[in-house]
FIMARMAR-929440 format. One record per residue (C-alpha): residue in one letter; z, x negated, y; residue number from 1. Coordinates in steps of 0.02 Angstrom, whole numbers, always signed. Each point is the difference from the previous one (the first is absolute). Layout:
<rs>
+-----+--------+--------+--------+-----+
| res |      z |      x |      y |   n |
+-----+--------+--------+--------+-----+
|   A |      Z |      X |      Y | NUM |
...
+-----+--------+--------+--------+-----+
</rs>
This chain:
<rs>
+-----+--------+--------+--------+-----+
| res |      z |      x |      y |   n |
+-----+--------+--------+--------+-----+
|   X |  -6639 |  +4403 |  +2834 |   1 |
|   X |    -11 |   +132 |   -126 |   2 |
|   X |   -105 |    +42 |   -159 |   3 |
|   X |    -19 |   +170 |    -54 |   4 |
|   X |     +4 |     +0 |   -191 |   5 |
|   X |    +21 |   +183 |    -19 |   6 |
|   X |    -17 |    +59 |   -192 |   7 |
|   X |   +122 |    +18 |   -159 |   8 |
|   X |   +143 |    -46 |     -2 |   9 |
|   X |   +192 |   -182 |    +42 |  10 |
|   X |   +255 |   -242 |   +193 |  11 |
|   X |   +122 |   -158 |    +46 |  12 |
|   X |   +120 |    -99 |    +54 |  13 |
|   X |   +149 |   +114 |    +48 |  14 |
|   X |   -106 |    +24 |   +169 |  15 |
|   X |   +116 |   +154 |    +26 |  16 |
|   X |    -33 |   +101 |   +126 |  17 |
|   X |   +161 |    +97 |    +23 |  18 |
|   X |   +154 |    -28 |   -118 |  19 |
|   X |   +170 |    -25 |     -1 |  20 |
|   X |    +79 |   -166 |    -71 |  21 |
|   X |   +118 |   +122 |    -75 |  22 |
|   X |    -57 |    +57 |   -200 |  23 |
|   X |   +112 |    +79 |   -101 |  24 |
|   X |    +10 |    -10 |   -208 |  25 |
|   X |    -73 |   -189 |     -3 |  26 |
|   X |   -124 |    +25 |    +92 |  27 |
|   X |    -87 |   -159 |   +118 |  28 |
|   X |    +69 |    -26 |   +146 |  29 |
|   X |   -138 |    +39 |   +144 |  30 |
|   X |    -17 |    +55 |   +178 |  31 |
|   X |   -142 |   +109 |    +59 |  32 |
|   X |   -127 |   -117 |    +31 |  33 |
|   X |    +84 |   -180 |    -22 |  34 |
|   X |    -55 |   -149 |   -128 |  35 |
|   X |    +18 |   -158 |    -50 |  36 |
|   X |   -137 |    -11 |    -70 |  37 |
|   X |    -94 |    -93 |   +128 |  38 |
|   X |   -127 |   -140 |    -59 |  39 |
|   X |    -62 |   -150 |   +103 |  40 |
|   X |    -91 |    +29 |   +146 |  41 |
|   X |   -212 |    -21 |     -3 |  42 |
|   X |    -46 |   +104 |   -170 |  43 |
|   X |    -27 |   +163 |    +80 |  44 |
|   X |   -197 |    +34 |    -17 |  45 |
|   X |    -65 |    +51 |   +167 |  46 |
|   X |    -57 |   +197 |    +13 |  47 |
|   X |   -186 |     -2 |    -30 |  48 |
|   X |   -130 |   +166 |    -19 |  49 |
|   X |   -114 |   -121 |   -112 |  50 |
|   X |    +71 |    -17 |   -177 |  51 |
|   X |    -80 |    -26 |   -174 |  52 |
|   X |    +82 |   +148 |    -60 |  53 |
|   X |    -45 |   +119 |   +109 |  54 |
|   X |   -109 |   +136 |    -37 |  55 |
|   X |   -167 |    +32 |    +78 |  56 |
|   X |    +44 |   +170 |    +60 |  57 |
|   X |   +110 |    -30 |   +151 |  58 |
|   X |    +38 |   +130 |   +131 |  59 |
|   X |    +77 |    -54 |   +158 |  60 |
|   X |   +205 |    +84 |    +14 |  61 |
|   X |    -18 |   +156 |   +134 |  62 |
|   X |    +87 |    -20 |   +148 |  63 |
|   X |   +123 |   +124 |    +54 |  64 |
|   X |   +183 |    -43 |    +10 |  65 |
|   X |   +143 |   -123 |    +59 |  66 |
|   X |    +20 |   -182 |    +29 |  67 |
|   X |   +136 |   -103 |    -46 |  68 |
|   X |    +73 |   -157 |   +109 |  69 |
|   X |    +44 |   -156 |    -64 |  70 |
|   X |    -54 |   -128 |   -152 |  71 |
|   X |   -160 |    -16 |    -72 |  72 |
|   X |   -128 |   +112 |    +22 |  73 |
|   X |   -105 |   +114 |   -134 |  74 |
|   X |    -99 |   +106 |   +103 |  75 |
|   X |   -165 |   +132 |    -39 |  76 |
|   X |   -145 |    -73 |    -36 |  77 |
|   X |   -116 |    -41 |   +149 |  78 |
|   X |   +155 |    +20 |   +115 |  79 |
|   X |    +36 |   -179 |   +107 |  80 |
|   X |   +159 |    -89 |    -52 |  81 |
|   X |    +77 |    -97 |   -129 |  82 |
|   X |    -77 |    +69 |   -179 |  83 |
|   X |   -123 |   +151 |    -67 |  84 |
|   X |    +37 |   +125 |   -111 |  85 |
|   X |   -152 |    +32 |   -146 |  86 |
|   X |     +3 |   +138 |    -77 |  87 |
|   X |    -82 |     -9 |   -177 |  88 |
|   X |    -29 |   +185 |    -20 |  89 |
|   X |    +90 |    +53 |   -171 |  90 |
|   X |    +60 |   +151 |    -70 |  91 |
|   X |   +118 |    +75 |   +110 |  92 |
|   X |  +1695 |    -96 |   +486 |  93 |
|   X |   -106 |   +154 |     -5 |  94 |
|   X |     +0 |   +160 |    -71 |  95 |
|   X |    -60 |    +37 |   -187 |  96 |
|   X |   -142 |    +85 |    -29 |  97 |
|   X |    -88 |    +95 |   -143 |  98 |
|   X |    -50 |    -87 |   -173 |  99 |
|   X |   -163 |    +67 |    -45 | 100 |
|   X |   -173 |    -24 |    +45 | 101 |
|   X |    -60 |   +146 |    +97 | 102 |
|   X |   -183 |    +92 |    -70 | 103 |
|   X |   -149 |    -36 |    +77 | 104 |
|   X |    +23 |   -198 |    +12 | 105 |
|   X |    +46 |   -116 |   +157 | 106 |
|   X |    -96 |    -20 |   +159 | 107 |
|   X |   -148 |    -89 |     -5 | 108 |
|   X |    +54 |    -43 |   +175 | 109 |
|   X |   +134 |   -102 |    -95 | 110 |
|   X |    -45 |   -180 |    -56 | 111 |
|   X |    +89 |   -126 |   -108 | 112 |
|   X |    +35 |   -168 |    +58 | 113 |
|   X |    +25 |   -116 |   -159 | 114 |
|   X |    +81 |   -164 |    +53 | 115 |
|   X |    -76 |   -130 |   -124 | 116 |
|   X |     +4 |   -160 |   +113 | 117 |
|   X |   +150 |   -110 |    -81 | 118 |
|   X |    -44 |   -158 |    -73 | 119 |
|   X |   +166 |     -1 |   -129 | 120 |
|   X |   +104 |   -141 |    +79 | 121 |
|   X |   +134 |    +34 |   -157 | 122 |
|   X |   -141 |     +9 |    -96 | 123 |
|   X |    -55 |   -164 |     -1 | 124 |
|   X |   -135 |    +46 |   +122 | 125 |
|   X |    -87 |   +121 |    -93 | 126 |
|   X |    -64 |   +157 |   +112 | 127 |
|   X |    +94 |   +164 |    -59 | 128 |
|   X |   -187 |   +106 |    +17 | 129 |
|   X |    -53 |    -99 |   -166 | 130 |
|   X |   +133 |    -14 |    -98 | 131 |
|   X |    -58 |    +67 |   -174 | 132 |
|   X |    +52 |   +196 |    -38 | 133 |
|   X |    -54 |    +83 |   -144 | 134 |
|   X |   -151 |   -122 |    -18 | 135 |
|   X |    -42 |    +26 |   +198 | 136 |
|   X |    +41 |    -71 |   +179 | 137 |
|   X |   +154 |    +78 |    +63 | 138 |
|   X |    -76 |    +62 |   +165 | 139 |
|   X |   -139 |   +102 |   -127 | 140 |
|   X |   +166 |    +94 |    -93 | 141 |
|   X |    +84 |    +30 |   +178 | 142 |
|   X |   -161 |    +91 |    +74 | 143 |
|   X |     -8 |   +108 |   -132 | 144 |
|   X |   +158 |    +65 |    +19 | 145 |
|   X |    -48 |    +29 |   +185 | 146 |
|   X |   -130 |    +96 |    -69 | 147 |
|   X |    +63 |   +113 |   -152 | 148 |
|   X |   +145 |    +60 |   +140 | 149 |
|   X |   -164 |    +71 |    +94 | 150 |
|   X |    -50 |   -137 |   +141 | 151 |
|   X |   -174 |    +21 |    +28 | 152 |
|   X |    -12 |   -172 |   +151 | 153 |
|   X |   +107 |   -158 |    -62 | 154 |
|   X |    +19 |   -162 |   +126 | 155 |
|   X |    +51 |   -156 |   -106 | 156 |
|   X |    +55 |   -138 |   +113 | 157 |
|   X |    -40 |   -169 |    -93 | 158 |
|   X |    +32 |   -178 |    +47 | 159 |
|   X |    +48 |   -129 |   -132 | 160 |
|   X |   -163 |    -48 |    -93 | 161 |
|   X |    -74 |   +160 |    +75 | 162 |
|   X |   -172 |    -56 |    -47 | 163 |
|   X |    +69 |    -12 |   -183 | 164 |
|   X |    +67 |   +157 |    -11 | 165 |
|   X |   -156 |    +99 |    +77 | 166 |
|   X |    -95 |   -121 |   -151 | 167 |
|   X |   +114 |    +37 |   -130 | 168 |
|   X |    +67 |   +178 |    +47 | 169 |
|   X |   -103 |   +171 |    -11 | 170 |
|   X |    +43 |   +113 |   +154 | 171 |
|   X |   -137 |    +88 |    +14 | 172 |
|   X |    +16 |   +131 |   +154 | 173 |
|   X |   +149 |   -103 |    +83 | 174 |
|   X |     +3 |    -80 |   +151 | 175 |
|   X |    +24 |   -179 |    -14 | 176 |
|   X |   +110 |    -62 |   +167 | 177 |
|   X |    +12 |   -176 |    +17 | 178 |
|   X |   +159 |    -55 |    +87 | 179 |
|   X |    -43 |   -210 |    +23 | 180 |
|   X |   +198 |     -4 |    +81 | 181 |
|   X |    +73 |    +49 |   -183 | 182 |
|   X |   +100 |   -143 |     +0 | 183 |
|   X |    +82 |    +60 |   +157 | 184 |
|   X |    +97 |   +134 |   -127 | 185 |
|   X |    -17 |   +172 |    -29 | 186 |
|   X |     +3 |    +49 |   +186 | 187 |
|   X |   -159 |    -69 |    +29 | 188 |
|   X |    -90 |    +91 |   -159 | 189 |
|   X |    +77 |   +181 |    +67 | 190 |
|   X |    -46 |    -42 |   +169 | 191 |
|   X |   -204 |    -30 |    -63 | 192 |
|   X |    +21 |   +146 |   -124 | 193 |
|   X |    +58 |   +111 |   +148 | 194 |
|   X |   -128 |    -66 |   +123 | 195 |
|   X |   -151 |    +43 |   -153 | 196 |
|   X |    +31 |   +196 |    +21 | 197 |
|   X |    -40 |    -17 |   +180 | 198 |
|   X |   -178 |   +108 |    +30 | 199 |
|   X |    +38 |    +85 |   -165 | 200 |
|   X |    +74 |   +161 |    +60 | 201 |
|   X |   +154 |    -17 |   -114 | 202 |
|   X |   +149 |    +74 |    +43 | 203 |
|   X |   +128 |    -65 |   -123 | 204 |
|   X |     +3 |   -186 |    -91 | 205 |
|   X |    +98 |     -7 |   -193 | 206 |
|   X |    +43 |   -164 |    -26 | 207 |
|   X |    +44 |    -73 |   -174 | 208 |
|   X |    +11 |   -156 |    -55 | 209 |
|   X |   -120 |   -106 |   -138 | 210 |
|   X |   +164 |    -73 |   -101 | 211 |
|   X |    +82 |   +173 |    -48 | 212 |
|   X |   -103 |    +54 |   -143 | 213 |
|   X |   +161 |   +107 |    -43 | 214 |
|   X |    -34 |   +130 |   +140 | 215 |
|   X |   -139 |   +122 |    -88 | 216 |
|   X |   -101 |   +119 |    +86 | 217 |
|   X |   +153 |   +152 |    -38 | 218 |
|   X |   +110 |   -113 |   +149 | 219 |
|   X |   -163 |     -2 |    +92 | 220 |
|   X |    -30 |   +184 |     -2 | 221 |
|   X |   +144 |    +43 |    +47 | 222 |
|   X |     -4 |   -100 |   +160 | 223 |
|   X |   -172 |    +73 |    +31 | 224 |
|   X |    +58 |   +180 |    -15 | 225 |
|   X |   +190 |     -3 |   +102 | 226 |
|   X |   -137 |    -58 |   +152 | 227 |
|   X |    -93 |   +152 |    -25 | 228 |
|   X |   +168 |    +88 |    +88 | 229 |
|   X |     +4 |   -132 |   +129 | 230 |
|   X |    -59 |    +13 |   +178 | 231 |
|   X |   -194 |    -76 |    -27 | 232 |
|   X |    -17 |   -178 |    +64 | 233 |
|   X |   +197 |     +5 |    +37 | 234 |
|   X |    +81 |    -33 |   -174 | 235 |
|   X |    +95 |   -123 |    -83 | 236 |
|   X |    +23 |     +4 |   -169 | 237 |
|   X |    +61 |   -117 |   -127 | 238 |
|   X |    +34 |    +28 |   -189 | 239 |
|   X |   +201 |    -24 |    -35 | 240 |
|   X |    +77 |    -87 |   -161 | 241 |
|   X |   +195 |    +52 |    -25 | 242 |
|   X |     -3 |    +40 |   +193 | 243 |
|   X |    -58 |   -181 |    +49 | 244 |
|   X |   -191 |     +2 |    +90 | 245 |
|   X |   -140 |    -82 |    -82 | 246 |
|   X |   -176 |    +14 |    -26 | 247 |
|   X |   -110 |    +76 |     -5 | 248 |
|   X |     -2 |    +42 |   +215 | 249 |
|   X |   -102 |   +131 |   +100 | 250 |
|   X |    -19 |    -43 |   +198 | 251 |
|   X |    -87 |   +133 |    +95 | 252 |
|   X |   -113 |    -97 |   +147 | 253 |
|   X |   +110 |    +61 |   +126 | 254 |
|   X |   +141 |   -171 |    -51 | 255 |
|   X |   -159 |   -106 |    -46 | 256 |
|   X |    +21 |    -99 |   +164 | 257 |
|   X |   +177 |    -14 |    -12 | 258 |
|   X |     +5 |    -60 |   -170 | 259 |
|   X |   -137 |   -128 |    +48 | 260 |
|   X |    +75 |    -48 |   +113 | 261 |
|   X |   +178 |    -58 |    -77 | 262 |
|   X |    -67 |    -49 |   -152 | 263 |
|   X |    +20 |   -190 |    +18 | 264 |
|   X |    +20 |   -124 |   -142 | 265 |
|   X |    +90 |    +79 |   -152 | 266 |
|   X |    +69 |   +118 |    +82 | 267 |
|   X |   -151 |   +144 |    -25 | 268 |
|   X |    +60 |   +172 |    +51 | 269 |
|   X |   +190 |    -28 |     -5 | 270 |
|   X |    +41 |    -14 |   +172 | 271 |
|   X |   -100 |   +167 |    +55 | 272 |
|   X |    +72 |   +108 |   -157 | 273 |
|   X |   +182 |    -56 |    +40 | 274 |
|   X |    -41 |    +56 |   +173 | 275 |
|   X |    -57 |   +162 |    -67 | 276 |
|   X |   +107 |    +45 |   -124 | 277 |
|   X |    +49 |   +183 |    +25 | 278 |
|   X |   -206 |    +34 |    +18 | 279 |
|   X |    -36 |    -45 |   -177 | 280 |
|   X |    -12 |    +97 |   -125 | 281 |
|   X |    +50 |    -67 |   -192 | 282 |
|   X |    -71 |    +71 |   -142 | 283 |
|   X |   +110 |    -46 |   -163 | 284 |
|   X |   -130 |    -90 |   -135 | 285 |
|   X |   +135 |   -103 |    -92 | 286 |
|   X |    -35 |   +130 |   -142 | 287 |
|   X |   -188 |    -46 |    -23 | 288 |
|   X |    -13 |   -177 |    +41 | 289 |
|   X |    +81 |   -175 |    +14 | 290 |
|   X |    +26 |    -82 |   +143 | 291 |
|   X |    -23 |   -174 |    -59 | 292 |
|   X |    -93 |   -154 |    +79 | 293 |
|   X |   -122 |   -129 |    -65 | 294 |
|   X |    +95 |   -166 |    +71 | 295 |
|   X |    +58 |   -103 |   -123 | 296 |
|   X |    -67 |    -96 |   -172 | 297 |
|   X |   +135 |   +124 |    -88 | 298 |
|   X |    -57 |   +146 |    +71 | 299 |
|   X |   -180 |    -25 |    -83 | 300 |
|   X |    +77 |    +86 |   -140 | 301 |
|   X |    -39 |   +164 |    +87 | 302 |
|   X |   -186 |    -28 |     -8 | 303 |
|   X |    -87 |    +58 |   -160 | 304 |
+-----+--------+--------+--------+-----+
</rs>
C-alpha cells in the first residue's frame, strides 16, 4: 500500500536498483540493485491506507497508466489488489550524455522511487531510513534531495519498522509504499516501488537509494535532464562515477515489467541493465557527488 505524503522536502540499505559491483577510487563495492542487508523475516509492517500520521485531506491516486508484474503490490487507491495508494494532497555500457540540467525542470510525468526498506543487518539492526543526519531521519535528508533536483511525486518504499519511520519521519507529500517482503532483499522493495506508479500515468521511475546521502540534488538533475533527450517512456539512464554506473537510475515504463520481473532477492535491476547495456545512457556525476553507502558501523562517519 502506499501513503501519499506529498509536501517539503528527504533512503536505505544499498537496495540498489541498478549498479555495477565495479567502483573505482575506493569506492563500495555494489551491484545495481543487490544487498546484504537483509533483516529477519516478519518486521515488515503490512501496507495500510489508515495511519496516525496521515493527513485529513486525502485524494485518491488517478488512474491512468501501466502495471507492473511480480512482488508485492502498491496499487491506486480504491483499485482491488494488494495495497492503496493515499494521497495526502501537499504542495506539489552506454553512451555519455550531457552534464547539465536542462531549463524548464524534469517531467512531472517522472517520479522518484526512494528505496528506504533495509533494516541495517551490519548495523546491528538498526533501519538505514532513521539513522540520525544532521539532527533528522535519513529518509527526511534523502527526499529532499529528490526534491531540490525538481521531483514534484516521490514513492518511498519502507519496510523495517515502517510504522516507526512514518511516526518519526516528516514526508509530507510522499507516497509511503509498504513492501511487508523487505526482508526478501532489495528485489522485492523495487518490485512494490515499481508496481506503486501503476494508474499514475508516469512514464519514467528515478530510483535512488535512502543510504547515499553523498549524491545531492546536482547528480540528480542531471539524470533528470539527459532523459529529457531520450525517447519518452523508453529511457534508461543512470548517473556514472569514473565510468562505473551507479545511482541515481531513470527507467522509462516501457522496461518496468522487465525489471520487475528479474528483480529477485538482491539482485534488484542488475540482471535487466547487463542485458541492456548498449541502451543506457551514463551521465558522468563523479564530479558533484560521492558514491558512498551507509553499510557499516565505520561508515556512520559520513552522517553529520
Amino acid at each position: 500500500m502506499t501513503h501519499d505524503h506529498r509536501g517539503p522536502a528527504g533512503r536505505d540499505d544499498a537496495e540498489t536498483a541498478g549498479q555495477d559491483d565495479r567502483r573505482t577510487g575506493g569506492r563500495n563495492d555494489r551491484r545495481a540493485g543487490e544487498r546484504d542487508d537483509r533483516p529477519p523475516a516478519g518486521r515488515g509492517d503490512r501496507q495500510t491506507a489508515h495511519d496516525g500520521d496521515q493527513p485529513a485531506a486525502e485524494r485518491g491516486t488517478q488512474a491512468a497508466g501501466q502495471g507492473v508484474h511480480g512482488g508485492g503490490q502498491a496499487v491506486s487507491q480504491g483499485a482491488p489488489g494488494g495495497g492503496q495508494a493515499v494521497d495526502q494532497g501537499a504542495p506539489g555500457g552506454g553512451h555519455a550524455a550531457g552534464q547539465g540540467a536542462q531549463s524548464g525542470g524534469p517531467s512531472p510525468r517522472i517520479a522518484a522511487l526512494l528505496l528506504a526498506a533495509g533494516g541495517g543487518r551490519r548495523l546491528g539492526g538498526r533501519p538505514k531510513a532513521l539513522l540520525p543526519h544532521r539532527g533528522r531521519p535519513l529518509v527526511e535528508h534523502a527526499v529532499a534531495v529528490l526534491r531540490a533536483a525538481g521531483c514534484s511525486r516521490i514513492h518511498v518504499v519502507l519496510g523495517a519498522e515502517a510504522a516507526t519511520v512514518r511516526a518519526r519521519a516528516e514526508l509530507p507529500g510522499c507516497v509511503l509504499v509498504d513492501n511487508p517482503r523487505w526482508a526478501d532483499g532489495m528485489g522485492s522493495s523495487l518490485r512494490a516501488g515499481l508496481e506503486s506508479l501503476a494508474g499514475t500515468g508516469a512514464e519514467a521511475a528515478l530510483v535512488s537509494l535512502v543510504d547515499q546521502p553523498g549524491i545531492g540534488p546536482e547528480a540528480v538533475a542531471r539524470v533528470l535532464a539527459a532523459y529529457q533527450s531520450a525517447g519518452a517512456g523508453k529511457a534508461l539512464v543512470a548517473a556514472a562515477y569514473g565510468g562505473e554506473r551507479g545511482h541515481p537510475v531513470l527507467f522509462g515504463a516501457e522496461h518496468w515489467a522487465g525489471i520487475a520481473a528479474t528483480a529477485t532477492g538482491d539482485r534488484g535491476a542488475r540482471a535487466y541493465l547487463k542485458a541492456h547495456a548498449e541502451e543506457i545512457t551514463l551521465v558522468e556525476c563523479g564530479d558533484v557527488a560521492r558514491p558512498y553507502d551507509i553499510d557499516t558501523e565505520a561508515d556512520l562517519a559520513h552522517l553529520e
